[in-house]
C-alpha positions as CSV (number, residue, x, y, z in Angstrom):
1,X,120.5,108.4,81.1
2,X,120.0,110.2,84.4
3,X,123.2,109.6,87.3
4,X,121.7,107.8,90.5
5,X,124.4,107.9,93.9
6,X,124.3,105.4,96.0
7,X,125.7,105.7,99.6
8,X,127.5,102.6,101.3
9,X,128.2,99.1,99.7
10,X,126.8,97.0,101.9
11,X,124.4,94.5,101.1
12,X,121.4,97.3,100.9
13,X,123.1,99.7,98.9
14,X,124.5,96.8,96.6
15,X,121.2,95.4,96.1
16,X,119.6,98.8,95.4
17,X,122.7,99.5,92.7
18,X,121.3,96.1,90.6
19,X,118.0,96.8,90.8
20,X,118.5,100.3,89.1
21,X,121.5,99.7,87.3
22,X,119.5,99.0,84.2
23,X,118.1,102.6,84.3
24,X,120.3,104.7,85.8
25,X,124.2,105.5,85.5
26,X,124.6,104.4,88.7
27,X,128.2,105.0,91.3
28,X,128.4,103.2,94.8
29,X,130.2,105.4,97.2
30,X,131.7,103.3,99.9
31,X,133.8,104.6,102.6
32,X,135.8,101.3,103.0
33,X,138.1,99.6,100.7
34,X,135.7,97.0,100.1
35,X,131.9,95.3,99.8
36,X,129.8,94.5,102.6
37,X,129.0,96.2,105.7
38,X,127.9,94.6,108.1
39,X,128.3,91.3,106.5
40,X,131.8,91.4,106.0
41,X,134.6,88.4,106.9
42,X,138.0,88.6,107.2
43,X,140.3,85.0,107.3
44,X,142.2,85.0,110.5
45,X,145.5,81.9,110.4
46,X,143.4,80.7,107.5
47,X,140.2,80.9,109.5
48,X,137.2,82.9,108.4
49,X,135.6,85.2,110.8
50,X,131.9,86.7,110.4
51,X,133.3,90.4,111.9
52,X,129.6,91.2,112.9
53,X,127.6,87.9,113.8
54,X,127.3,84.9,110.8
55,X,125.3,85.6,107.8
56,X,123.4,82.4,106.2
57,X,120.8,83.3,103.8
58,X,116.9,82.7,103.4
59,X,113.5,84.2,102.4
60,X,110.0,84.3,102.8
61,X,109.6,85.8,100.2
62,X,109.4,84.8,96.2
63,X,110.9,87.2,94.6
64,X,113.9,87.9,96.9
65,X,115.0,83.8,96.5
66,X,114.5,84.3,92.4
67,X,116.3,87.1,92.5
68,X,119.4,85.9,94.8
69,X,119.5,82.9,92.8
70,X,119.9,84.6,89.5
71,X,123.5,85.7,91.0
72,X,124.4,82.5,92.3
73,X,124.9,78.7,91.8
74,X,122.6,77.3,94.4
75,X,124.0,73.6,93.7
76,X,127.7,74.7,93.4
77,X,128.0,77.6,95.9
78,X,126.2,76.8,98.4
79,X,125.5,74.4,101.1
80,X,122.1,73.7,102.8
81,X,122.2,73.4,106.6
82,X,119.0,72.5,109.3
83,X,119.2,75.1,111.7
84,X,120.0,73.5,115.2
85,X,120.0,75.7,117.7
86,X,120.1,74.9,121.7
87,X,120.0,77.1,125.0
88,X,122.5,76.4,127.5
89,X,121.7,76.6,131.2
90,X,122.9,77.7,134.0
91,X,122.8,74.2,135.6
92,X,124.8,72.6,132.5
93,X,121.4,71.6,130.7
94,X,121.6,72.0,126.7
95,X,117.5,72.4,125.9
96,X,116.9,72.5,122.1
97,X,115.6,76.0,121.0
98,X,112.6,77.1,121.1
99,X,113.0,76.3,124.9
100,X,109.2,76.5,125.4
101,X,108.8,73.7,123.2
102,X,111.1,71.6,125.5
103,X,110.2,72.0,129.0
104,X,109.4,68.0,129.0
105,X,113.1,68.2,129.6
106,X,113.6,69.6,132.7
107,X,113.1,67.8,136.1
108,X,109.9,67.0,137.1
109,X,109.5,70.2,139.9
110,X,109.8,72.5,136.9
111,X,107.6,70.9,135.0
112,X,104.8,71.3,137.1
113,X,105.6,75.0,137.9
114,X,105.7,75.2,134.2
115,X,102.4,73.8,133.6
116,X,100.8,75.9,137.0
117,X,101.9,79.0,134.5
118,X,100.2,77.9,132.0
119,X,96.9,76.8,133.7
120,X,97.4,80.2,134.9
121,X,97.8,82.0,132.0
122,X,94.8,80.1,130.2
123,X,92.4,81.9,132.7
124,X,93.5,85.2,132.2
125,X,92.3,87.6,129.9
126,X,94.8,88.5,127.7
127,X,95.8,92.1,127.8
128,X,98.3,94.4,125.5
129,X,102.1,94.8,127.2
130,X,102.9,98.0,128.1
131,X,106.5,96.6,128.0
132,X,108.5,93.5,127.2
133,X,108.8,92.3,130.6
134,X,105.0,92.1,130.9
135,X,105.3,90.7,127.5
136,X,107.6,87.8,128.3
137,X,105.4,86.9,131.9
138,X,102.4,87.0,129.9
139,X,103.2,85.2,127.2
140,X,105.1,82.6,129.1
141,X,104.7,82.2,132.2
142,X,106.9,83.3,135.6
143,X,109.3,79.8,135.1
144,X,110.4,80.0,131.6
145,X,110.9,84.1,132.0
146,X,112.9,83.4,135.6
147,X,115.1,80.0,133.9
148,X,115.4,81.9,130.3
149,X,113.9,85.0,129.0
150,X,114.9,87.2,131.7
151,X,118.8,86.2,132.0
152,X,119.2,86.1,128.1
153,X,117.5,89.2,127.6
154,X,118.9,91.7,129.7
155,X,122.4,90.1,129.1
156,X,121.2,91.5,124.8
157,X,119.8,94.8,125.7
158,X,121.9,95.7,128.7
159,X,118.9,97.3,130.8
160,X,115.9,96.8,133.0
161,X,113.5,94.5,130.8
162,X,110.2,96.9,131.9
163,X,112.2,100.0,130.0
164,X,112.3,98.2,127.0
165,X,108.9,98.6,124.8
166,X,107.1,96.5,122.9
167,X,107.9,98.8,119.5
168,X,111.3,97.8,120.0
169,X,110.2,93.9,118.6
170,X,107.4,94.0,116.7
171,X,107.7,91.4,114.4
172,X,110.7,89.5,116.2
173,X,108.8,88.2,119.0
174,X,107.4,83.9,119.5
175,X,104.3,84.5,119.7
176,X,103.0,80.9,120.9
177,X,99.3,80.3,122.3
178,X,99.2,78.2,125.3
179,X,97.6,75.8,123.6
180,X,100.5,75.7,121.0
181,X,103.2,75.1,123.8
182,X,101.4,72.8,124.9
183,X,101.0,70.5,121.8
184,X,104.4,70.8,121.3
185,X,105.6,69.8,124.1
186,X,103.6,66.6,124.2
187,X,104.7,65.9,120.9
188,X,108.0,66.7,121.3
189,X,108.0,69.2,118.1
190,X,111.7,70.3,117.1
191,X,112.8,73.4,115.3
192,X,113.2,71.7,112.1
193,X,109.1,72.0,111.6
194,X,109.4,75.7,112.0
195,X,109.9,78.4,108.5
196,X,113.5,79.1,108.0
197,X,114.6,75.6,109.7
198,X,116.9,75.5,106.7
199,X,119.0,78.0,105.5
200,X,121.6,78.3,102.7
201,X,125.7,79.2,103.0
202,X,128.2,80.3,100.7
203,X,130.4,77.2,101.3
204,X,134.2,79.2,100.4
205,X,134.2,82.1,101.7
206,X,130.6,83.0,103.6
207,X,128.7,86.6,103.4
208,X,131.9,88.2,102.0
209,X,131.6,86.3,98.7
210,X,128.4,87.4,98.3
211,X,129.2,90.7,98.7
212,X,132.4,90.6,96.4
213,X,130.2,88.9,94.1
214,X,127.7,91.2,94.3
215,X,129.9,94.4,94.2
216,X,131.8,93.0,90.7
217,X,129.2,94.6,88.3
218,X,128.6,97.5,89.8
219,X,130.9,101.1,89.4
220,X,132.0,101.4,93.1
221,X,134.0,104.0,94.3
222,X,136.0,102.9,97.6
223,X,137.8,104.9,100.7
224,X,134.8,107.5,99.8
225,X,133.5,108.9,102.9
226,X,130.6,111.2,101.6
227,X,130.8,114.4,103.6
228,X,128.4,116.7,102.2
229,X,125.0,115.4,100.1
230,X,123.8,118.8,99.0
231,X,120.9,119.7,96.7
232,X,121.8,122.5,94.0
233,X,118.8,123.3,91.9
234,X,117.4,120.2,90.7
235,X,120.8,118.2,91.2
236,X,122.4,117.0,93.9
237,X,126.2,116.7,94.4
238,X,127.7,114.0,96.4
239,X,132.0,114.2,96.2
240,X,132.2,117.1,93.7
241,X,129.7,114.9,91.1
242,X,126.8,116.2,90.0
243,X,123.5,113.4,90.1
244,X,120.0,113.2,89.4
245,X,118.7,111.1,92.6
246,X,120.7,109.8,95.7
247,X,119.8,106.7,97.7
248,X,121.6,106.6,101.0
249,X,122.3,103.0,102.8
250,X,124.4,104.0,105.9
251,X,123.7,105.3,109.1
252,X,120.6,107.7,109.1
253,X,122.4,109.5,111.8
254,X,125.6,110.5,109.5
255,X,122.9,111.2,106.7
256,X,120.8,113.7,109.0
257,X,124.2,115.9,109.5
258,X,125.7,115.8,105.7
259,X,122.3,116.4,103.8
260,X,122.5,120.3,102.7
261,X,119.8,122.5,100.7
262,X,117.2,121.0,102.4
263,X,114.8,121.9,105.0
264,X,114.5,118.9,107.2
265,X,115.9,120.8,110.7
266,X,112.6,119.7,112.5
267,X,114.6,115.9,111.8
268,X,118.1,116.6,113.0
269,X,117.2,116.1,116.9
270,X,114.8,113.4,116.6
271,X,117.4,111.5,114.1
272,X,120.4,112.2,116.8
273,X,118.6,110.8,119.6
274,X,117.7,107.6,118.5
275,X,119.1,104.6,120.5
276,X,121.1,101.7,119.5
277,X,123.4,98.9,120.5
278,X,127.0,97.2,119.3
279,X,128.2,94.1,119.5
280,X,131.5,92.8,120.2
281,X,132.3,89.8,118.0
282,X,134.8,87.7,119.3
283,X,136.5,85.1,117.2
284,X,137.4,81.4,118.8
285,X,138.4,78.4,118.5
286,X,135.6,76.3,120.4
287,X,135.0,72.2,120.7
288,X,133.0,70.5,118.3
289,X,129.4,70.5,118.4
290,X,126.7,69.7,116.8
291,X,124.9,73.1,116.6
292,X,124.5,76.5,114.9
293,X,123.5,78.9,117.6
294,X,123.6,78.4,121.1
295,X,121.9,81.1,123.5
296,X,123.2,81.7,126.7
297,X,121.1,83.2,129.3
298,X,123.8,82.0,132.3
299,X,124.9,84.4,134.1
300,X,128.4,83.8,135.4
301,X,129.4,85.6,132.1
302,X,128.5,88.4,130.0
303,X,128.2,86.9,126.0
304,X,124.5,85.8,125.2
305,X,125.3,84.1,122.0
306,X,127.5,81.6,120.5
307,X,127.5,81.2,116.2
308,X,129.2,78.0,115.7
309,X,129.8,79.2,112.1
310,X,132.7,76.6,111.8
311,X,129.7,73.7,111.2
312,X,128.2,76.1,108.4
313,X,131.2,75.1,106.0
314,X,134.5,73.0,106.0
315,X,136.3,76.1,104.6
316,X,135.8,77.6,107.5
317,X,138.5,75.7,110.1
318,X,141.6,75.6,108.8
319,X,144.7,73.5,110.9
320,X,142.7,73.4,114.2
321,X,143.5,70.7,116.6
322,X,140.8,67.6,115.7
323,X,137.5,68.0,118.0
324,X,137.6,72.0,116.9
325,X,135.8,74.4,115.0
326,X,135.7,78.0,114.6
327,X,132.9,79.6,116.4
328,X,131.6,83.6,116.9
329,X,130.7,84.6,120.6
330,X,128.9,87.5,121.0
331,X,128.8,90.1,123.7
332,X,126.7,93.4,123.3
333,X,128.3,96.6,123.3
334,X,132.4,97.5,123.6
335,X,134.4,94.9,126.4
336,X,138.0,95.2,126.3
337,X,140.3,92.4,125.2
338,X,141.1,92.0,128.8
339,X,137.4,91.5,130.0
340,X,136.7,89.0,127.1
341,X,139.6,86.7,128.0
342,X,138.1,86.8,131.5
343,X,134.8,85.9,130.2
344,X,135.9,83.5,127.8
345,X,137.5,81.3,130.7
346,X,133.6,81.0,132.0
347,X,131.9,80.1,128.9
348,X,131.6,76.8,127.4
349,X,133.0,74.8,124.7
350,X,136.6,75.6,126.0
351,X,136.8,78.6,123.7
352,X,140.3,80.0,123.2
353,X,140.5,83.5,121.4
354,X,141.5,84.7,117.9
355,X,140.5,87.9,117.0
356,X,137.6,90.2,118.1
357,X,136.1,93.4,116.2
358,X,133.9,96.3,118.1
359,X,131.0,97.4,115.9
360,X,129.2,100.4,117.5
361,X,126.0,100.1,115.2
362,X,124.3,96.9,114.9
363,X,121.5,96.7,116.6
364,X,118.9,99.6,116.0
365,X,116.4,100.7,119.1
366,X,113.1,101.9,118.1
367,X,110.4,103.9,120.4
368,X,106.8,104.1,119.9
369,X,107.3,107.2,117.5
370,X,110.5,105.7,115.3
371,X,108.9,104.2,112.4
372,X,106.2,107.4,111.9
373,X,108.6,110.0,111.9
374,X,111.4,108.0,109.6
375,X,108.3,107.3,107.2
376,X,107.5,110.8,107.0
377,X,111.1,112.3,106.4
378,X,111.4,109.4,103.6
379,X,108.2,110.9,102.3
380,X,109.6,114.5,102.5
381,X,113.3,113.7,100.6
382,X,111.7,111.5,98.0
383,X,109.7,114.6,96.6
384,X,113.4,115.7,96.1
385,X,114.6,112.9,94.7
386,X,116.6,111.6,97.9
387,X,115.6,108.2,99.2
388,X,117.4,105.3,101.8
389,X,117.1,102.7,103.0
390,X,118.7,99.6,105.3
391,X,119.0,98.4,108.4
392,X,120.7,101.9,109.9
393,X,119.0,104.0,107.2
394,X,115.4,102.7,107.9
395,X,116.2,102.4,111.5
396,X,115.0,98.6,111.1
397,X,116.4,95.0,112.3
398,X,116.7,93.8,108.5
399,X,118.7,90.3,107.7
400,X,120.1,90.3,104.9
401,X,117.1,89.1,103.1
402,X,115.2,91.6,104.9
403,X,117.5,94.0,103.9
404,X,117.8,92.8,99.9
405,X,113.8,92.7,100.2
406,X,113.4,96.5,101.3
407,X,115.3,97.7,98.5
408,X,113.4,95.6,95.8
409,X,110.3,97.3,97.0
410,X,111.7,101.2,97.1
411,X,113.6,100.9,93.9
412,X,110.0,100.0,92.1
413,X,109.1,103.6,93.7
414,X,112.2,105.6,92.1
């Protein structure tokens, strides 16, 4: 049986270690000294906190759901949640999410601005972006982008809306009709009538038990940092070991610089420059609410998102004071402890903090070129045998069903 590598144990490289396990010998080199990635937790007094945002799990697609649920008791592992999720303005106002579904809400003077932009935006001839900024006026309308999608937006991406283009988001972006905002906001449609209204989560000990779970088949090799991936004749050898194929599922950027005895130096300066953000997760104790994510374009502080992940399971809080919960709040890139304590006494919910965790990769940036050339130096490596994928490998915004999805479809290729 031919000897298949796989880089990183997070939920990519785990998934891509089952699908092939059944024809390859097949080691998972992980740098850590555990599953996971990106979608690890760690219990702080008892509590559990989602280190890098709060992982819940759904599909749109078939065969990822059959194939999660062949590893899992649906029934006893898991609970099943409605997603409720609510912006919170700068003027106190909690409008359920989508906001452009709910601008019934608002006082009467924005509601007729609101429907002047839309009056508007019916006559004009719809024309492509050239950035998101025109995206986001275009699509809708100067009062929602001024009240919402302007604050919230460059509080996520830290930088003048018009230098962020529209290759960024494809495939992440509302993409409601006038018409459509219309209809809903005259019938008052919620969330819950949207796909992925619902979503599942592992009720004792959230995305950590399903990588644990995940990784206890599987031949993994921990505190493994790969240094050098290099090609000798028709092998390659990864930590003195000699294999037949590699897949890697870390950073592309750390796999540019450690791949040896190929020629791929037209891909090293391309690879370094791409663009990226972190997040700072910061753990806390919050009142109780009746939501799961709560977006925050106000400005008076600098975290954009709250994941109330304390109301995804009762495991979760653990000897808080009654009317608490456990909650994530999410500021992008590094802020020191100092600056978060500062910020935390302006944002809402009377949050008091536990714990917080910098992770420098976790959103990738993409430019109009990104996808092409990553396409074509995964062409180029596969023809020796060296493959990757995930969210930092493929240079993609994958969930974690995204993420289990792209490695169904390249292990079918190796």
């Amino acid at each position: 049986m031919e000897k298949i590598a796989i880089i990183g144990a997070g939920v990519s490289g785990l998934s891509v270690a089952h699908f092939l396990k059944d024809k390859y010998e097949v080691i998972v080199f992980e740098k850590e000294d555990r599953p996971g990635g990106l979608i690890k937790c760690v219990r702080v007094c008892g509590n559990l906190f989602h280190t890098c945002g709060g992982h819940i799990f759904n599909s749109k697609r078939k065969d990822v759901l059959e194939w999660f649920w062949t590893k899992f008791s649906r029934e006893n592992e898991f609970t099943k949640a409605e997603r409720n999720s609510v912006v919170f303005t700068d003027d106190g106002k909690k409008i359920p999410y989508p906001i452009e579904n709910h601008m019934y809400l608002f006082e009467e003077d924005v509601q007729k601005q609101f429907i002047a932009d839309l009056v508007d935006m019916a006559k004009k001839e719809e024309v492509e972006p050239a950035n998101f900024e025109e995206f986001l006026r275009n699509r809708f309308g100067e009062t929602l982008y001024k009240i919402y999608f302007q604050p919230y937006n460059e509080k996520v991406w830290r930088r003048d809306l018009k230098n962020v283009p529209m290759s960024w988001l494809e495939g992440k972006l509302p993409m409601p009709t006038v018409a459509e905002m219309i209809f809903n906001n005259i019938n008052h449609v919620k969330e819950k009538e949207f796909v992925h209204a619902t979503f599942w989560y592992e009720k004792m000990n959230g995305s950590q038990y399903i990588a644990d779970r995940l990784a206890e088949e599987l031949n993994i090799q921990y505190d493994s940092e790969v240094a050098s991936i290099k090609k000798s004749g028709d092998k390659w050898i990864v930590c003195d070991q000699e294999f037949d194929k590699v897949v890697f599922c870390g950073n592309i950027k750390e796999m540019i610089k450690i791949i040896k005895g190929v020629d791929i130096d037209e891909y090293f300066d391309k690879v370094c420059a791409l663009e990226y953000h972190g997040t700072t997760s910061v753990f806390c104790e919050i009142d109780s609410n009746p939501y799961s994510w709560i977006y925050q374009p106000d400005r008076c502080h600098e975290s954009h998102r709250i994941i109330c992940t304390g109301n995804f399971a009762d495991s979760n809080n653990k000897d808080l004071p009654e009317g608490r919960i456990t909650a994530t709040i999410e500021f992008t890139d590094a802020i020191s402890k100092e600056d978060i304590i500062d910020n935390l006494t302006r944002v809402p919910l009377r949050p008091k903090y536990l714990d917080h965790k910098y992770n420098k990769y976790t959103y990738p940036i993409q430019d109009a070129n990104t996808r092409d050339m990553i396409k074509k130096l995964k062409r180029l490596l596969a023809s020796d045998n060296f493959y990757f994928t995930g969210r930092f490998a493929d240079w993609e915004y994958y969930n974690m069903d995204v993420a289990i999805g792209a490695a169904m479809d390249l292990c079918k290729n190796i």
